[in-house]
C-alpha positions in Angstrom: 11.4 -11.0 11.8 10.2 -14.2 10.0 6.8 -14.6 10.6 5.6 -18.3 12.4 4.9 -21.7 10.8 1.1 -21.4 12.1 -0.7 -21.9 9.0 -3.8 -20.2 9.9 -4.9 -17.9 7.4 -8.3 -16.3 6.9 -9.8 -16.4 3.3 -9.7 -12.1 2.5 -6.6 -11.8 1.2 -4.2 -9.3 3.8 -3.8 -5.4 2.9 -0.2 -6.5 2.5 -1.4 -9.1 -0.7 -3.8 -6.2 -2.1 -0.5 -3.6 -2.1 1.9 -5.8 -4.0 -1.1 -7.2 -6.3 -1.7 -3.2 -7.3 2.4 -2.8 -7.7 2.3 -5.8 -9.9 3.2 -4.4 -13.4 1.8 -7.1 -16.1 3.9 -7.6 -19.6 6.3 -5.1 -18.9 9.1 -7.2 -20.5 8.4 -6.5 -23.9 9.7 -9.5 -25.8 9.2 -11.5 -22.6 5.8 -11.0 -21.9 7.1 -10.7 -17.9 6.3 -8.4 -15.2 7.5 -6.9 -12.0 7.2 -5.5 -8.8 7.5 -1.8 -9.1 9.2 -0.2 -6.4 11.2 -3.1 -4.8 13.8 -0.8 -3.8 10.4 0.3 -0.7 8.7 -2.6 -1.0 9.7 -3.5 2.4 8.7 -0.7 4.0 5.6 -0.6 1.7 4.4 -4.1 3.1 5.5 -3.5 6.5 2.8 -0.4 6.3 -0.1 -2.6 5.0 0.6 -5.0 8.2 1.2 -2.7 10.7 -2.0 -0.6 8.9 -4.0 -3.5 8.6 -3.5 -4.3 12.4 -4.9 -0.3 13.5 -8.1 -1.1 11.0 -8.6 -4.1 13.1 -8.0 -2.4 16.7 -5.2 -5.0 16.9 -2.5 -1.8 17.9 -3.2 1.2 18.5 -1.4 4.4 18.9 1.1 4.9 22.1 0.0 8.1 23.5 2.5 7.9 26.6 5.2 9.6 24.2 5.8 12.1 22.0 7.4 10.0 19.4 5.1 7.7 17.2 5.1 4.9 18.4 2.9 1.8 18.6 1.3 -0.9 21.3 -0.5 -3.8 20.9 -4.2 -4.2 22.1 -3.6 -7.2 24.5 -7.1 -8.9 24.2 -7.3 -8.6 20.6 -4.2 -11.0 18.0 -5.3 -11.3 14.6 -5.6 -14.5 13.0 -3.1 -14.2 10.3 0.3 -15.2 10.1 1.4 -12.6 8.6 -0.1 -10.0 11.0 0.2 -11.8 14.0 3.9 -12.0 13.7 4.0 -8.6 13.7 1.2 -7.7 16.6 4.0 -10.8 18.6 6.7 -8.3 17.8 4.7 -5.4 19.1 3.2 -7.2 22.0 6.7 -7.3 23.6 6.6 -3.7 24.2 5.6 -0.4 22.8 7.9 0.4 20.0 8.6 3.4 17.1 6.7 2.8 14.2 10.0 3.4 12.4 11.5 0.3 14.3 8.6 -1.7 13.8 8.7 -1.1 9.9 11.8 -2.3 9.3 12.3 -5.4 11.7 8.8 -6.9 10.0 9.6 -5.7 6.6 12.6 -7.5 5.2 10.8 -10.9 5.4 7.3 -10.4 4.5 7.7 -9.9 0.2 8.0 -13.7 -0.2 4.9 -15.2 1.7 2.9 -12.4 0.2 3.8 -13.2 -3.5 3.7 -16.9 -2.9 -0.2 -16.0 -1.2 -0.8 -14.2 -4.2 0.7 -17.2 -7.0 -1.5 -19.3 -4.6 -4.4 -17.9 -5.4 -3.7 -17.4 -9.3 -3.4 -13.9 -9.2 0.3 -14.0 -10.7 2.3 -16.6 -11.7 5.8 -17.5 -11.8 7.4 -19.1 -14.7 10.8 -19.4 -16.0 13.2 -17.7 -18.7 16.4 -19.1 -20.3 19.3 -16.5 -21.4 21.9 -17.5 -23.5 21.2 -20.5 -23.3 22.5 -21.2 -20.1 21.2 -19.4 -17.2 17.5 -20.3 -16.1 15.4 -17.2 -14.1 12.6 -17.1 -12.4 10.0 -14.6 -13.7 6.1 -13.4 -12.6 3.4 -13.6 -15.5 -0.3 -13.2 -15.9 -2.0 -9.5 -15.6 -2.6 -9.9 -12.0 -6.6 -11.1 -13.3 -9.9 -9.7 -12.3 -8.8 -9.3 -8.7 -6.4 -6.9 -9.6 -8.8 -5.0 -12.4 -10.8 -4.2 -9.5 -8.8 -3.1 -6.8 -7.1 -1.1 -9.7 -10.7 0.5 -10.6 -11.4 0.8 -6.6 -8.2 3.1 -6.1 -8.8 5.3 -9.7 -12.3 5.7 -8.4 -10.9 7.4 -5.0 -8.1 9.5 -6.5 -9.7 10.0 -10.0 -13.0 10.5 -9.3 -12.9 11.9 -6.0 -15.2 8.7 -4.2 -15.3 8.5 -0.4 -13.2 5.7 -0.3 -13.8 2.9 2.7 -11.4 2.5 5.5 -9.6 -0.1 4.0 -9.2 1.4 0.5 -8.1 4.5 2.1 -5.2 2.9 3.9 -4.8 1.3 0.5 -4.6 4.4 -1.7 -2.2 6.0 0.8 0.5 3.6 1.0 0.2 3.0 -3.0 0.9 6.9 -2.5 3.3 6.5 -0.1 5.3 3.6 -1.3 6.9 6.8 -4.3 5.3 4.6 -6.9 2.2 6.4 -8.3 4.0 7.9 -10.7 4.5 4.5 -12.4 0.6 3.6 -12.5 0.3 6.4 -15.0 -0.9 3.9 -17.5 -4.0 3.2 -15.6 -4.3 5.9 -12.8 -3.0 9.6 -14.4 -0.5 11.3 -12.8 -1.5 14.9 -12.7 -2.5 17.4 -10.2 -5.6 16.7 -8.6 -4.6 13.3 -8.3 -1.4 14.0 -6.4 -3.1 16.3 -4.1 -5.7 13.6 -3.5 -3.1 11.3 -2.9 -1.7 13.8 -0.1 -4.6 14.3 1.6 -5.2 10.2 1.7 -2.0 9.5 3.4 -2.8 12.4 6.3 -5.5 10.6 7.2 -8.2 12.8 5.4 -10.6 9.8 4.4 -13.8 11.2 4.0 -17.5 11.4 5.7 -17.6 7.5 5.6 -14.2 7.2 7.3 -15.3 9.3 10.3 -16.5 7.1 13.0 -12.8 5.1 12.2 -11.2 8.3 14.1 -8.9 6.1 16.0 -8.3 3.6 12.7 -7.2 6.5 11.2 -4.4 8.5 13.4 -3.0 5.2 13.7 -2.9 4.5 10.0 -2.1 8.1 9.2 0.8 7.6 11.1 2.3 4.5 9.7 1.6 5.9 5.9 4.2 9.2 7.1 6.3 6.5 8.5 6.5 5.1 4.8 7.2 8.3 3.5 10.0 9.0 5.4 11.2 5.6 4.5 10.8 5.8 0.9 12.1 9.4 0.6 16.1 8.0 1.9 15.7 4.6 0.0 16.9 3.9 -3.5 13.7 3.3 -5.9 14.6 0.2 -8.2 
Protein backbone atom coordinates (compact mmCIF):
# COMPACT_ATOMS: atom_id res chain seq x y z
CA UNK A 1 0.00 0.00 0.00
CA UNK A 2 1.38 3.47 -0.80
CA UNK A 3 0.32 5.69 1.58
CA UNK A 4 -1.83 9.09 0.13
CA UNK A 5 -0.54 12.41 -1.20
CA UNK A 6 -2.43 14.29 1.88
CA UNK A 7 0.36 16.17 3.25
CA UNK A 8 -0.90 16.53 6.71
CA UNK A 9 1.58 15.65 9.17
CA UNK A 10 1.66 16.43 12.84
CA UNK A 11 4.98 17.92 14.27
CA UNK A 12 6.07 14.52 16.85
CA UNK A 13 7.74 12.65 14.72
CA UNK A 14 5.69 8.88 14.12
CA UNK A 15 6.85 5.68 16.12
CA UNK A 16 7.75 4.46 12.71
CA UNK A 17 10.60 7.65 12.33
CA UNK A 18 11.80 6.98 16.13
CA UNK A 19 12.43 3.00 15.09
CA UNK A 20 14.46 3.51 12.00
CA UNK A 21 16.23 6.78 13.72
CA UNK A 22 17.33 3.99 16.69
CA UNK A 23 18.43 1.39 13.73
CA UNK A 24 20.34 4.06 12.12
CA UNK A 25 24.04 2.86 12.59
CA UNK A 26 26.35 6.23 12.30
CA UNK A 27 30.05 5.90 10.62
CA UNK A 28 29.91 2.37 10.14
CA UNK A 29 31.80 2.60 6.85
CA UNK A 30 35.04 2.93 8.07
CA UNK A 31 36.93 4.77 5.41
CA UNK A 32 33.65 6.26 4.28
CA UNK A 33 32.48 7.75 7.21
CA UNK A 34 28.71 6.26 6.06
CA UNK A 35 26.01 4.48 7.88
CA UNK A 36 23.18 2.16 7.54
CA UNK A 37 20.00 0.77 8.39
CA UNK A 38 20.55 -2.23 10.41
CA UNK A 39 18.23 -4.88 9.78
CA UNK A 40 16.78 -3.98 6.34
CA UNK A 41 16.31 -7.48 5.59
CA UNK A 42 12.86 -6.76 8.66
CA UNK A 43 12.66 -3.42 8.26
CA UNK A 44 9.46 -3.71 6.65
CA UNK A 45 7.84 -5.62 8.96
CA UNK A 46 9.71 -3.56 11.69
CA UNK A 47 7.91 -0.23 10.39
CA UNK A 48 4.76 -1.85 9.65
CA UNK A 49 4.77 -2.70 13.68
CA UNK A 50 5.49 0.96 14.72
CA UNK A 51 2.35 2.02 12.50
CA UNK A 52 0.09 -0.52 13.18
CA UNK A 53 1.45 -0.06 17.12
CA UNK A 54 1.32 3.52 16.98
CA UNK A 55 -2.41 3.37 15.86
CA UNK A 56 -3.46 0.81 19.24
CA UNK A 57 -1.50 3.65 21.50
CA UNK A 58 -3.80 6.12 19.98
CA UNK A 59 -7.24 3.97 20.16
CA UNK A 60 -7.19 4.37 16.36
CA UNK A 61 -7.55 0.06 16.03
CA UNK A 62 -8.05 -2.00 18.42
CA UNK A 63 -8.02 -5.71 18.87
CA UNK A 64 -10.84 -7.97 16.86
CA UNK A 65 -12.18 -10.06 19.59
CA UNK A 66 -14.89 -11.78 17.23
CA UNK A 67 -12.04 -14.41 16.25
CA UNK A 68 -9.56 -16.48 17.48
CA UNK A 69 -6.91 -15.38 15.20
CA UNK A 70 -5.22 -11.92 15.82
CA UNK A 71 -6.59 -9.84 14.05
CA UNK A 72 -7.21 -6.06 13.87
CA UNK A 73 -10.26 -3.31 13.31
CA UNK A 74 -10.37 0.08 13.02
CA UNK A 75 -12.05 2.37 15.61
CA UNK A 76 -14.55 4.12 13.10
CA UNK A 77 -14.86 7.55 14.88
CA UNK A 78 -11.34 7.91 15.53
CA UNK A 79 -8.46 8.33 11.89
CA UNK A 80 -5.21 9.69 12.83
CA UNK A 81 -3.90 12.62 11.33
CA UNK A 82 -0.86 11.31 9.71
CA UNK A 83 -0.24 10.11 6.37
CA UNK A 84 1.58 7.55 7.30
CA UNK A 85 -0.85 6.07 9.78
CA UNK A 86 -3.88 6.95 8.18
CA UNK A 87 -3.09 4.92 5.19
CA UNK A 88 -2.86 2.15 7.17
CA UNK A 89 -6.04 2.74 9.67
CA UNK A 90 -7.84 3.30 5.45
CA UNK A 91 -6.52 -0.25 4.87
CA UNK A 92 -7.86 -1.51 8.11
CA UNK A 93 -11.10 0.41 7.96
CA UNK A 94 -12.17 -1.80 4.98
CA UNK A 95 -12.60 -4.65 7.17
CA UNK A 96 -11.15 -6.55 10.09
CA UNK A 97 -7.97 -8.09 8.96
CA UNK A 98 -4.79 -10.52 10.41
CA UNK A 99 -2.34 -8.56 11.84
CA UNK A 100 -0.01 -10.74 9.73
CA UNK A 101 -1.84 -9.45 6.52
CA UNK A 102 -1.88 -6.11 7.65
CA UNK A 103 2.04 -6.09 8.25
CA UNK A 104 3.00 -6.84 5.12
CA UNK A 105 0.57 -5.01 2.73
CA UNK A 106 1.61 -1.55 4.65
CA UNK A 107 5.21 -2.52 5.06
CA UNK A 108 6.87 -2.67 1.73
CA UNK A 109 6.25 1.14 1.07
CA UNK A 110 6.60 2.91 4.21
CA UNK A 111 10.96 2.83 4.62
CA UNK A 112 11.21 5.72 2.08
CA UNK A 113 8.74 8.47 3.43
CA UNK A 114 10.11 7.68 6.89
CA UNK A 115 13.84 8.30 5.99
CA UNK A 116 13.03 11.20 3.80
CA UNK A 117 10.83 12.53 7.22
CA UNK A 118 13.82 11.85 9.12
CA UNK A 119 16.59 13.73 6.34
CA UNK A 120 13.86 16.42 6.60
CA UNK A 121 14.25 17.07 9.79
CA UNK A 122 18.28 16.78 9.92
CA UNK A 123 18.42 13.77 11.74
CA UNK A 124 20.38 11.91 8.88
CA UNK A 125 21.52 12.96 5.83
CA UNK A 126 22.16 11.57 2.46
CA UNK A 127 25.12 12.28 0.47
CA UNK A 128 26.92 10.70 -2.26
CA UNK A 129 30.00 8.30 -2.89
CA UNK A 130 31.96 7.70 -6.15
CA UNK A 131 33.63 4.13 -6.78
CA UNK A 132 35.98 3.59 -9.30
CA UNK A 133 35.59 6.43 -10.63
CA UNK A 134 32.54 5.74 -12.30
CA UNK A 135 29.58 4.76 -10.39
CA UNK A 136 27.90 7.46 -8.08
CA UNK A 137 25.79 6.01 -4.78
CA UNK A 138 23.67 7.36 -2.64
CA UNK A 139 24.75 6.99 1.06
CA UNK A 140 23.20 8.20 4.81
CA UNK A 141 25.67 10.34 7.05
CA UNK A 142 25.51 12.30 10.33
CA UNK A 143 25.13 10.27 13.81
CA UNK A 144 21.47 10.47 13.76
CA UNK A 145 22.15 13.99 16.36
CA UNK A 146 20.74 14.71 19.66
CA UNK A 147 17.34 13.23 18.76
CA UNK A 148 18.76 10.00 18.37
CA UNK A 149 21.26 10.28 21.67
CA UNK A 150 18.16 10.54 23.49
CA UNK A 151 15.88 8.08 22.32
CA UNK A 152 19.05 5.84 22.44
CA UNK A 153 19.49 6.84 26.37
CA UNK A 154 15.48 6.43 26.75
CA UNK A 155 15.64 2.70 25.54
CA UNK A 156 19.22 1.85 27.66
CA UNK A 157 17.42 3.34 30.62
CA UNK A 158 14.36 0.78 30.20
CA UNK A 159 16.37 -2.40 29.37
CA UNK A 160 19.55 -1.35 31.24
CA UNK A 161 18.48 0.08 34.07
CA UNK A 162 15.26 -1.61 34.57
CA UNK A 163 12.97 2.09 34.29
CA UNK A 164 9.25 1.87 33.99
CA UNK A 165 9.25 2.78 30.63
CA UNK A 166 6.09 5.00 29.14
CA UNK A 167 3.64 3.47 26.77
CA UNK A 168 5.25 4.70 23.92
CA UNK A 169 8.80 3.75 24.77
CA UNK A 170 7.58 0.39 25.64
CA UNK A 171 6.16 -0.24 22.22
CA UNK A 172 9.48 1.21 21.23
CA UNK A 173 11.89 -1.04 23.15
CA UNK A 174 9.79 -4.05 21.97
CA UNK A 175 9.86 -3.80 18.34
CA UNK A 176 13.74 -2.56 18.53
CA UNK A 177 13.59 -6.14 20.33
CA UNK A 178 11.52 -7.61 18.00
CA UNK A 179 12.84 -6.35 14.70
CA UNK A 180 16.21 -9.42 15.62
CA UNK A 181 18.45 -6.34 15.82
CA UNK A 182 19.50 -5.75 19.49
CA UNK A 183 22.19 -7.78 19.14
CA UNK A 184 23.73 -5.13 16.84
CA UNK A 185 23.25 -2.03 19.43
CA UNK A 186 25.84 -3.80 21.55
CA UNK A 187 27.97 -0.71 21.21
CA UNK A 188 25.55 1.42 23.08
CA UNK A 189 22.98 -0.94 24.68
CA UNK A 190 24.93 -4.39 26.03
CA UNK A 191 23.77 -7.46 24.92
CA UNK A 192 23.71 -9.80 27.89
CA UNK A 193 21.26 -11.48 29.98
CA UNK A 194 19.24 -9.36 31.92
CA UNK A 195 18.90 -7.24 29.06
CA UNK A 196 17.47 -9.97 26.70
CA UNK A 197 15.07 -11.10 29.24
CA UNK A 198 13.95 -7.52 29.66
CA UNK A 199 13.62 -7.24 26.16
CA UNK A 200 11.24 -10.44 26.34
CA UNK A 201 9.10 -9.39 28.83
CA UNK A 202 8.69 -5.81 26.78
CA UNK A 203 7.53 -7.36 23.69
CA UNK A 204 4.65 -9.53 25.81
CA UNK A 205 3.27 -6.68 26.80
CA UNK A 206 4.81 -6.52 30.42
CA UNK A 207 5.20 -2.61 30.56
CA UNK A 208 5.25 -1.81 34.02
CA UNK A 209 3.05 -0.02 36.92
CA UNK A 210 2.88 3.20 34.69
CA UNK A 211 1.73 1.21 31.69
CA UNK A 212 -1.34 -0.22 33.53
CA UNK A 213 -4.25 1.89 32.99
CA UNK A 214 -3.00 1.37 28.93
CA UNK A 215 -4.48 -2.29 29.39
CA UNK A 216 -6.17 -2.24 26.02
CA UNK A 217 -3.00 -0.10 24.38
CA UNK A 218 -1.12 -2.86 25.38
CA UNK A 219 -2.79 -6.38 24.17
CA UNK A 220 -3.07 -4.70 21.01
CA UNK A 221 0.57 -3.69 20.82
CA UNK A 222 1.65 -6.91 22.44
CA UNK A 223 0.13 -8.46 19.65
CA UNK A 224 1.58 -6.70 16.70
CA UNK A 225 5.33 -6.90 18.49
CA UNK A 226 4.67 -11.26 18.31
CA UNK A 227 3.49 -10.55 14.89
CA UNK A 228 7.05 -9.01 14.15
CA UNK A 229 8.71 -11.78 15.64
CA UNK A 230 7.28 -14.30 13.70
CA UNK A 231 8.12 -12.18 10.78
CA UNK A 232 11.57 -11.62 11.48
CA UNK A 233 12.28 -15.15 12.66
CA UNK A 234 11.49 -16.65 8.54
CA UNK A 235 13.12 -13.40 6.95
CA UNK A 236 16.78 -13.10 5.91
CA UNK A 237 18.58 -10.40 8.29
CA UNK A 238 20.80 -8.15 5.87
Amino acid sequence: MRPSNDQDQPADPTLAEDLMLLLFQPGSGRRSGTGHIAGEGTLFYALAGAVLAELALGDHVRADESTRAARVGAVAANPPVDVLLRTAWEYVAQRPRGVQTVLAAIGPTLRAPVLERLIEHGDIKRGQRRSLGLFTTDVLLGDGGDRRAALLAAVRAVLVDGADPTPRFAALTALVSASGVLPQLHREIPWDTPVIERAKQLEQGDWGADAAAHAVARTMTAIVVNNVVVAAAVLPRA
